[in-house]
C-alpha positions as CSV (number, residue, x, y, z in Angstrom):
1,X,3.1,18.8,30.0
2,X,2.8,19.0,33.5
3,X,-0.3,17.3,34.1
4,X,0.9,14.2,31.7
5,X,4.2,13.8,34.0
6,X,2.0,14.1,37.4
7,X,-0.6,11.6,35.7
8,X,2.6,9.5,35.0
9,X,3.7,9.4,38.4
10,X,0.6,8.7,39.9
11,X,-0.3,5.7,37.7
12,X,2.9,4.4,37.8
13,X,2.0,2.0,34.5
14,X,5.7,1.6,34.1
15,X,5.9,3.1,30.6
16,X,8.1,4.6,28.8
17,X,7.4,8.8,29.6
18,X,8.9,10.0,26.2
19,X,6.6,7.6,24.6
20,X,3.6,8.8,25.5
21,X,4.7,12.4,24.7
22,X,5.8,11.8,21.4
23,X,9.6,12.0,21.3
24,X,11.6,10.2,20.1
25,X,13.6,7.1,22.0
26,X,16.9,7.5,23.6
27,X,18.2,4.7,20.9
28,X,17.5,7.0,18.6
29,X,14.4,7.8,15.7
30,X,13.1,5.0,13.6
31,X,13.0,5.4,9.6
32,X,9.4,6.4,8.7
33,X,7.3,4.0,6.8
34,X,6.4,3.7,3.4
35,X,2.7,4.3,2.5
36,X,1.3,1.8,-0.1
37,X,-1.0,3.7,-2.5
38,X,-4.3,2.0,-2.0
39,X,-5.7,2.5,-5.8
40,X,-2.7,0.7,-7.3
41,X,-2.9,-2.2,-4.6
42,X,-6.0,-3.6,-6.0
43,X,-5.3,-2.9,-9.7
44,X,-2.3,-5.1,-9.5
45,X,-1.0,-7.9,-8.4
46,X,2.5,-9.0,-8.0
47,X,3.4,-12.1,-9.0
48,X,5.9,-15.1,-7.2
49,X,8.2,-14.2,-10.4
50,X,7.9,-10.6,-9.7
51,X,5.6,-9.8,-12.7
52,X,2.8,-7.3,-12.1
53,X,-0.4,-8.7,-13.3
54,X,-3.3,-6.4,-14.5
55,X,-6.8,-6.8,-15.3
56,X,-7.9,-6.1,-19.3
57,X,-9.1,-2.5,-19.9
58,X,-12.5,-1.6,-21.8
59,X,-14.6,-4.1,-20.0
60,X,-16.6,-1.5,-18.3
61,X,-20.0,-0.6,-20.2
62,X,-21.0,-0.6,-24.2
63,X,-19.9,-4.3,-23.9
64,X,-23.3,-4.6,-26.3
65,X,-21.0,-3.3,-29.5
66,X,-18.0,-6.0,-29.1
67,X,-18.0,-9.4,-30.6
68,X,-18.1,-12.3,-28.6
69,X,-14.7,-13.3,-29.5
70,X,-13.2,-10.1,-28.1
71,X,-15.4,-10.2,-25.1
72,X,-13.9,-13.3,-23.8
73,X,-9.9,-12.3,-24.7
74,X,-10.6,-9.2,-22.1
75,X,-11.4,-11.9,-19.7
76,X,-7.7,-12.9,-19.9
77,X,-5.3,-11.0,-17.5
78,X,-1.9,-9.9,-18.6
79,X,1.3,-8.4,-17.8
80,X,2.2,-4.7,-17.0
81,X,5.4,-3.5,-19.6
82,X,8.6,-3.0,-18.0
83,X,8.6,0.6,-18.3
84,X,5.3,0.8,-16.3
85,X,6.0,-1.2,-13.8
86,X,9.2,0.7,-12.5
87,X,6.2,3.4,-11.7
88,X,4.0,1.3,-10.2
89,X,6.0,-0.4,-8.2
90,X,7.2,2.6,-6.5
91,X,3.4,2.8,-5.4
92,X,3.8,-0.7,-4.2
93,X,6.7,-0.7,-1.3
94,X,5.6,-3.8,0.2
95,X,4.4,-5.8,-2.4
């Protein structure tokens, strides 16, 4: 602690001491910020209405087995249920 002060004074950068020690302001402690879960940021997408869009599931491998037909509905996004998204978009703080 000592040397950080004396390097303060010598440098003289102007900056706030408590800053640079980690304490907390005199105005007072700042609300901590919400981490966005990574994984669920790029599974979904929130719409301008609000909706959470998803990507189709079982389009991964063994495609070989599926008709054509069903092959291209998968290419079709949809919509995550109402009961889901409450979850997810707890993952989601910012949007």
């Amino acid at each position: 602690m000592l040397y950080v002060e004396a390097f303060l004074e010598s440098c003289n950068a102007g900056l706030d001491k408590n800053l640079l020690l980690g304490q907390p302001h005199e105005t007072g402690e700042k609300m901590p910020k919400l981490k966005t879960n990574k994984s669920a940021a790029k599974r979904f997408k929130i719409t301008k209405s609000g909706k959470l869009k998803k990507r189709s599931a079982r389009r991964g491998h063994i495609l070989g087995k599926m008709t054509r037909k069903a092959k291209r509905n998968l290419r079709k996004s949809s919509y995550v249920s109402s009961c889901d998204a409450k979850k997810i978009r707890r993952l989601l703080p910012y949007g």
